[in-house]
Backbone as numpy.savetxt, mean C-alpha at the origin, in Angstrom:
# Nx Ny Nz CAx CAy CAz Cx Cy Cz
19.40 -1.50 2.40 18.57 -1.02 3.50 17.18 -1.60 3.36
16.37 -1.66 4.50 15.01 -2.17 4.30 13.94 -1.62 3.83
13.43 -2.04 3.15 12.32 -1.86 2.31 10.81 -2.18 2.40
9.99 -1.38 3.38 9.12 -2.25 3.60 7.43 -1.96 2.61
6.76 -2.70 2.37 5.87 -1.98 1.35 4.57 -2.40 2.17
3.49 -1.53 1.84 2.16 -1.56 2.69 0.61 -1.43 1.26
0.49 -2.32 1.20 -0.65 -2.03 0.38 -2.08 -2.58 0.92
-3.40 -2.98 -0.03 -4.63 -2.70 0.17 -5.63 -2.13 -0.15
-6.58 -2.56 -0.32 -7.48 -1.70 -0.49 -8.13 -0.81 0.39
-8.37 0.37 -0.47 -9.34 1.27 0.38 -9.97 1.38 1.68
-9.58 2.55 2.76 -10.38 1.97 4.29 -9.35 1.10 4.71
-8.73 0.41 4.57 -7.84 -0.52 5.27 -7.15 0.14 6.33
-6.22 0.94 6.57 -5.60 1.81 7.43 -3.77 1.93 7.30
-3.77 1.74 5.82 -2.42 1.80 5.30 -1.92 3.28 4.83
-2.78 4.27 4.69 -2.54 5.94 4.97 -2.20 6.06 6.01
-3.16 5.82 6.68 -2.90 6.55 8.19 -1.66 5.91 8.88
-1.51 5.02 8.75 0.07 4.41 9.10 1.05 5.20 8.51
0.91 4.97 7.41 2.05 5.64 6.64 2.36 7.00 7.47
1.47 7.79 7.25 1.28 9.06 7.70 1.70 8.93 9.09
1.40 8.88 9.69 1.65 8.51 11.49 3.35 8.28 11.39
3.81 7.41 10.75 4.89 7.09 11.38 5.61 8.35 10.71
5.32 8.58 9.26 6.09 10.06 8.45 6.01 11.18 9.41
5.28 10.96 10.17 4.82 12.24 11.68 5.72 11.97 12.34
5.98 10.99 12.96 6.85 10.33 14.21 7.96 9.72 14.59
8.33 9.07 13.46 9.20 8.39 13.01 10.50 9.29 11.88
10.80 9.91 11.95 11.58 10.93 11.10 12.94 9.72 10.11
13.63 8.70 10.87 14.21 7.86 10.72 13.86 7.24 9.40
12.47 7.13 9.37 11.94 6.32 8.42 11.50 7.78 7.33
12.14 6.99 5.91 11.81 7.69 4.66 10.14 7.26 3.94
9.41 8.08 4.24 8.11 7.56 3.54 7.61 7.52 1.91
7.35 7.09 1.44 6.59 7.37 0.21 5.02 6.85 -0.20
4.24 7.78 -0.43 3.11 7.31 -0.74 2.37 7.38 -1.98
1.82 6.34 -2.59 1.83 5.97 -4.43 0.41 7.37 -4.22
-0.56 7.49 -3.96 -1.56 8.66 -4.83 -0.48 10.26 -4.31
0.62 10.22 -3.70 1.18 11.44 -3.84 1.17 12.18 -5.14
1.26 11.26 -6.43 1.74 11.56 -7.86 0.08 12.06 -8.37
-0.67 11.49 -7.43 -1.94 12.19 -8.19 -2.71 10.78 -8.75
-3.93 10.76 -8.91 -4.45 9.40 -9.63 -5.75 10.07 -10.69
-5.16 9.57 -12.06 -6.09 10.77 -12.99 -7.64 10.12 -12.94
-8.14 10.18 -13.91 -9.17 9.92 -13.61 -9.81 8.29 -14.35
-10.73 7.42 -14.14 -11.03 6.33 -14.94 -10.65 6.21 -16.40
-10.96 7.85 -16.94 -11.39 7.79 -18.51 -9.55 8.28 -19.00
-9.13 8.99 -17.69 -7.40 8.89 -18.44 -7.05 7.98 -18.76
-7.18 6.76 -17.30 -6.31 5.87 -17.46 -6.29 4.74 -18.40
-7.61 4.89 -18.83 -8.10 4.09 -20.00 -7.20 4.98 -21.59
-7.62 5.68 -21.76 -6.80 6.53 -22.93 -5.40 6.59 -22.93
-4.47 6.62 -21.53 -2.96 6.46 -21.40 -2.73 5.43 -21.48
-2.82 4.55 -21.12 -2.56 3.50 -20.24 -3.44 1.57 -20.66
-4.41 2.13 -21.51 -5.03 1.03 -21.67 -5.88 0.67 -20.93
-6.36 0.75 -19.32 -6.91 0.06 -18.56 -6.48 0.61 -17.22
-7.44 0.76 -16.19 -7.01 0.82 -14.69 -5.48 0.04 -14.29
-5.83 -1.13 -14.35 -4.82 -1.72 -13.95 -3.52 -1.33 -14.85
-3.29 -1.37 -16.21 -1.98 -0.86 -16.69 -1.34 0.52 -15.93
-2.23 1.36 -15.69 -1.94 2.68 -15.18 -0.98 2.31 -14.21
-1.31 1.42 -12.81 -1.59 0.88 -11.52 0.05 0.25 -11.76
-0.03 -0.93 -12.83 1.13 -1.41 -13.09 2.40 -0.31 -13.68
2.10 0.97 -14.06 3.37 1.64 -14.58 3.86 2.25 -13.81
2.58 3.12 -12.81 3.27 3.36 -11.71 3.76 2.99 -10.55
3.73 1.55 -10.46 4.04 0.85 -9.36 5.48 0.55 -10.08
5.59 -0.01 -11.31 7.40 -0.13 -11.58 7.82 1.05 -11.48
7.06 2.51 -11.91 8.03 3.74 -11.97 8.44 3.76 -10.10
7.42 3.78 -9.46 7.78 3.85 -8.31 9.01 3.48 -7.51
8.67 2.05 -8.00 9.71 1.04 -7.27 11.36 1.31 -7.94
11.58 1.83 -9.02 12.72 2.53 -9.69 13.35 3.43 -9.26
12.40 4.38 -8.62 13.06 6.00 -8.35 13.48 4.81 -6.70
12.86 4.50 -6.19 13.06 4.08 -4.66 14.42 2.94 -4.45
14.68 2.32 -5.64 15.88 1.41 -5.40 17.21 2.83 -5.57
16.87 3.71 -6.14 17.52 4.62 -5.53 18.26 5.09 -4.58
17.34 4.94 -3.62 17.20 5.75 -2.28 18.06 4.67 -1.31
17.95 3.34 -2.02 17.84 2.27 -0.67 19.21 1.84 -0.35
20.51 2.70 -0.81 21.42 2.78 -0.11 21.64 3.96 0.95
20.95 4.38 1.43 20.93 5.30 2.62 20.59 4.34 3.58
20.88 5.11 4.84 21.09 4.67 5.81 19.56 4.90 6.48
18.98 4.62 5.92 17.17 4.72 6.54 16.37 3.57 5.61
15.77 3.06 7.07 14.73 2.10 6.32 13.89 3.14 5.15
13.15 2.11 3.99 12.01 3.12 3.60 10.81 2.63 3.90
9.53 3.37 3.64 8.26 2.55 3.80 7.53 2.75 2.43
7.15 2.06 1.66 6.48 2.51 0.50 5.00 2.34 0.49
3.87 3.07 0.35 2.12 2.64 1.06 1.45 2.83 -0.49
0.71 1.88 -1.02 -0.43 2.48 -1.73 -0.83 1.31 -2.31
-1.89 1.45 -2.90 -3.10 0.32 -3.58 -2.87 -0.15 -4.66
-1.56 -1.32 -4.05 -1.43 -2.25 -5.93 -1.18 -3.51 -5.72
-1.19 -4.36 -6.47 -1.44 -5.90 -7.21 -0.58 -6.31 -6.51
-0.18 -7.59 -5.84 0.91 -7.62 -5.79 1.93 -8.32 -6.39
1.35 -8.75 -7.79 1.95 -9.24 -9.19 2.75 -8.10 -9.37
2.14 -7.04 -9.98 2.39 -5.46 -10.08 4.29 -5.16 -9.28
3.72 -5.33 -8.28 5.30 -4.86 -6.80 6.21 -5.99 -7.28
5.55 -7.65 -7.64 6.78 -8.15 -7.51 8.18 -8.01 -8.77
6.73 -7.65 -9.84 7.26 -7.21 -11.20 8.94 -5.97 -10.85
8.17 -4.88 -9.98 9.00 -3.55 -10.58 10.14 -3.85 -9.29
10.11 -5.03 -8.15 10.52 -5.24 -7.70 12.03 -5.68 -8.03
11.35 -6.49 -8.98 12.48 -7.37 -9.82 13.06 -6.31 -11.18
12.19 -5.29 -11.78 12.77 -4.67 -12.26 13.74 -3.86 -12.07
13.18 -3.46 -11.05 14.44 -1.99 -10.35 15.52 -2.78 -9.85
15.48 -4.32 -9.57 17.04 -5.09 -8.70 16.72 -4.67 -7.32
15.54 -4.33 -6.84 15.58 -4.57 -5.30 15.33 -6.18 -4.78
16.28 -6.63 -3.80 16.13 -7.61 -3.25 15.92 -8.18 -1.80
15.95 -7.51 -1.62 15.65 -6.84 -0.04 14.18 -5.83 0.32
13.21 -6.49 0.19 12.15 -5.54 0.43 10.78 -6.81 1.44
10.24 -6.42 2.42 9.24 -7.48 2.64 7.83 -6.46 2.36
6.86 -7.08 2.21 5.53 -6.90 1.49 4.48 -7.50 2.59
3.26 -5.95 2.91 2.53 -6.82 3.90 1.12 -5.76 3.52
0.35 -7.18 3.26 -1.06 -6.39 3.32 -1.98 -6.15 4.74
-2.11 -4.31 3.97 -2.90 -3.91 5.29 -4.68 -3.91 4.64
-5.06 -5.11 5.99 -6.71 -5.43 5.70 -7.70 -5.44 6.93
-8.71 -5.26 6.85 -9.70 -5.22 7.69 -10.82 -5.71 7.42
-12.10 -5.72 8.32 -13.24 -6.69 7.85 -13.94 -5.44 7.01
-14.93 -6.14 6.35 -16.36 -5.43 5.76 -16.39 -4.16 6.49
-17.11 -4.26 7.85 -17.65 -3.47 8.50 -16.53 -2.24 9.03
-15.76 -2.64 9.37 -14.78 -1.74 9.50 -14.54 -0.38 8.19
-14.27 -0.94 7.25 -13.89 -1.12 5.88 -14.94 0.05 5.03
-15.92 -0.06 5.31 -17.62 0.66 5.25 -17.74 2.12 6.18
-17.39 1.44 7.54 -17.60 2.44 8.18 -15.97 3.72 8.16
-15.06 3.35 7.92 -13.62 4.04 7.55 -13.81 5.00 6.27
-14.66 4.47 5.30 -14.88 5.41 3.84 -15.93 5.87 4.40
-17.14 5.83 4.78 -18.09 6.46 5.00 -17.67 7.31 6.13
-17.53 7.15 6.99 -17.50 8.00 8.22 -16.28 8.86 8.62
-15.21 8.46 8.40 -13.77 9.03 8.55 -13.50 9.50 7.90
-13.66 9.09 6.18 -12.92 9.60 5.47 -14.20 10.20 4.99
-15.51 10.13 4.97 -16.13 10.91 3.88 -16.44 10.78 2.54
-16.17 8.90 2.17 -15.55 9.15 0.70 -16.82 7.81 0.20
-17.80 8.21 0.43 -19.48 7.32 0.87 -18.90 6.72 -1.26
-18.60 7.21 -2.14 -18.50 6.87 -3.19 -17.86 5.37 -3.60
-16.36 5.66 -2.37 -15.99 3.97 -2.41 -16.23 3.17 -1.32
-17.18 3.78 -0.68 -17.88 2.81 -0.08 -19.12 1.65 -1.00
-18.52 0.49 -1.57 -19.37 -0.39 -1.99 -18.75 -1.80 -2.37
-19.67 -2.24 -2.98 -19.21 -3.92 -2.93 -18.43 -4.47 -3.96
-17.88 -3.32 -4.80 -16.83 -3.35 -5.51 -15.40 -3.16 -4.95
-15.48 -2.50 -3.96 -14.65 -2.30 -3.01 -14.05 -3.43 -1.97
-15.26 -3.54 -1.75 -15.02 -5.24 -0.89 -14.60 -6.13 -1.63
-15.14 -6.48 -2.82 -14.54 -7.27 -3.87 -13.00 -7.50 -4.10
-12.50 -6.25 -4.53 -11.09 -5.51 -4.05 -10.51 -6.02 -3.39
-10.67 -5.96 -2.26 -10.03 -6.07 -0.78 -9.96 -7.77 -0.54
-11.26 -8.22 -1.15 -11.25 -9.73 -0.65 -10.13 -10.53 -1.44
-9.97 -10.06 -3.00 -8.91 -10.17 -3.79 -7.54 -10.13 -3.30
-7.06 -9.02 -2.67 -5.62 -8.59 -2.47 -5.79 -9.60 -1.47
-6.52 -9.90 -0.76 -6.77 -10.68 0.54 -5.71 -12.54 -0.02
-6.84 -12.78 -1.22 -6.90 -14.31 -1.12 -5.60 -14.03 -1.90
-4.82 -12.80 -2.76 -3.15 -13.02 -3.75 -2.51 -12.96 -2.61
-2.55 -11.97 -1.04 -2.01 -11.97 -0.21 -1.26 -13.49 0.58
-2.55 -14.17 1.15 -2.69 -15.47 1.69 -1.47 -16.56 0.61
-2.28 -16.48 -0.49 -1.81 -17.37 -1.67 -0.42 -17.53 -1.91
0.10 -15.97 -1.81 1.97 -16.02 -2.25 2.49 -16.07 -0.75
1.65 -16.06 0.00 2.55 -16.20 1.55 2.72 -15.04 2.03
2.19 -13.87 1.72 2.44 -12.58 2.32 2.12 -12.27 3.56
2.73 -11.41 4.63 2.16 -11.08 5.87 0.62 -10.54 5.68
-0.06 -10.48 6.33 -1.29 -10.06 6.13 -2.11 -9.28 7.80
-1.81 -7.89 8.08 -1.63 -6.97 9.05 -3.50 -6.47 8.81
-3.79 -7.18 9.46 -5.44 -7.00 9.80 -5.79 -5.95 10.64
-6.36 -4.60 10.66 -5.99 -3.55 11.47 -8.31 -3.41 12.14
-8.49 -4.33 11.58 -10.01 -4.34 11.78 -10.42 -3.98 13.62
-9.33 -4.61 14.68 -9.82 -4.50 16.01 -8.51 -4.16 16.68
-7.58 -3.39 16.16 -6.34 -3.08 16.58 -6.02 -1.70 15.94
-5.53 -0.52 17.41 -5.30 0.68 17.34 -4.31 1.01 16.40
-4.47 2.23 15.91 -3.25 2.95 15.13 -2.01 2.62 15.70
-1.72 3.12 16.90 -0.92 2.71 17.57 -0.31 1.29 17.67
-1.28 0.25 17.76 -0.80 -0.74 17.33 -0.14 -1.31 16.18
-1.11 -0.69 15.15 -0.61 -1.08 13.57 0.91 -0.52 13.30
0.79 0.86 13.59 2.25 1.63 13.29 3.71 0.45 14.13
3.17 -0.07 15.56 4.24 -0.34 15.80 4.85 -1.75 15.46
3.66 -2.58 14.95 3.65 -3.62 14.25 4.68 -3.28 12.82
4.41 -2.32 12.25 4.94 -2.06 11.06 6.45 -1.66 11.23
6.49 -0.94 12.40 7.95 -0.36 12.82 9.08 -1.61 12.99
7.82 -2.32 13.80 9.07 -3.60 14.18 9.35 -4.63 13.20
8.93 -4.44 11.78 9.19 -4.95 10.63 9.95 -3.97 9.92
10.19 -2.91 9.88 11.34 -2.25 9.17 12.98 -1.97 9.72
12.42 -2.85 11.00 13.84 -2.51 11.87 14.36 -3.88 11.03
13.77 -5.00 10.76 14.78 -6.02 10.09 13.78 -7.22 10.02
């Protein structure tokens, strides 16, 4: 069954998709990676070694429990903020082969005004953030990934963009 995965950085509009279609879309099985909780800097350093190791364990645990699932008769959608070294890894770990991968991105300004104003979250609003984003941007481009720019295009749009990629 199809497998579709949505990542990005922060502000991008890969929640609210997710969410929207988990609203609307009943067909479609959602999963979203901070559901599990995201501890804090100084955990993930003490568990885990480093942000990113954390990032990387739970993106293979993820992708494990979900090759699971992916003989049912429902697309899935999987949403959250990782590498996409990381996905192709647990990709290949779990034996999914069938999955497409699309980063959800937007400009600066968008990006600024989405953490600050919508979400409230003025903390990751900064240029570490952008940094981030410009990153997943240029691994995106680089391995050939779709790349779903939601900077001047409605929810509505994005969701159905995304829909018409999990149908096949």
């Amino acid at each position: 069954m199809r497998l579709l995965i949505l990542t990005g950085a922060s502000g991008s509009g890969k929640t609210a998709i997710a969410e929207k279609i988990e609203r609307e879309h009943s067909s479609v099985t959602v999963f979203r990676f901070d559901s599990i909780g995201v501890p804090s800097p100084e955990e993930r350093i003490v568990r885990w070694g480093s942000a990113g190791g954390w990032q990387r364990a739970m993106t293979l645990e993820w992708l494990a429990r979900i090759a699971v699932l992916l003989n049912q008769d429902r697309p899935v959608l999987f949403e959250g903020q990782m590498r996409f070294e990381f996905i192709q890894e647990g990709l290949l770990s779990a034996g999914i082969r069938d999955a497409r991968i699309v980063l959800v991105h937007c400009d600066h300004a968008m990006r600024m005004y989405r953490l600050r104003e919508e979400r409230r979250q003025k903390e990751l609003a900064n240029a570490r953030m952008l940094i981030w984003a410009e990153f997943l941007k240029r691994e995106a481009e680089a391995a050939g990934f779709e790349v779903l720019d939601t900077s001047k295009i409605s929810i509505e749009e994005s969701v159905d963009y995304v829909c018409q990629r999990l149908k096949g």
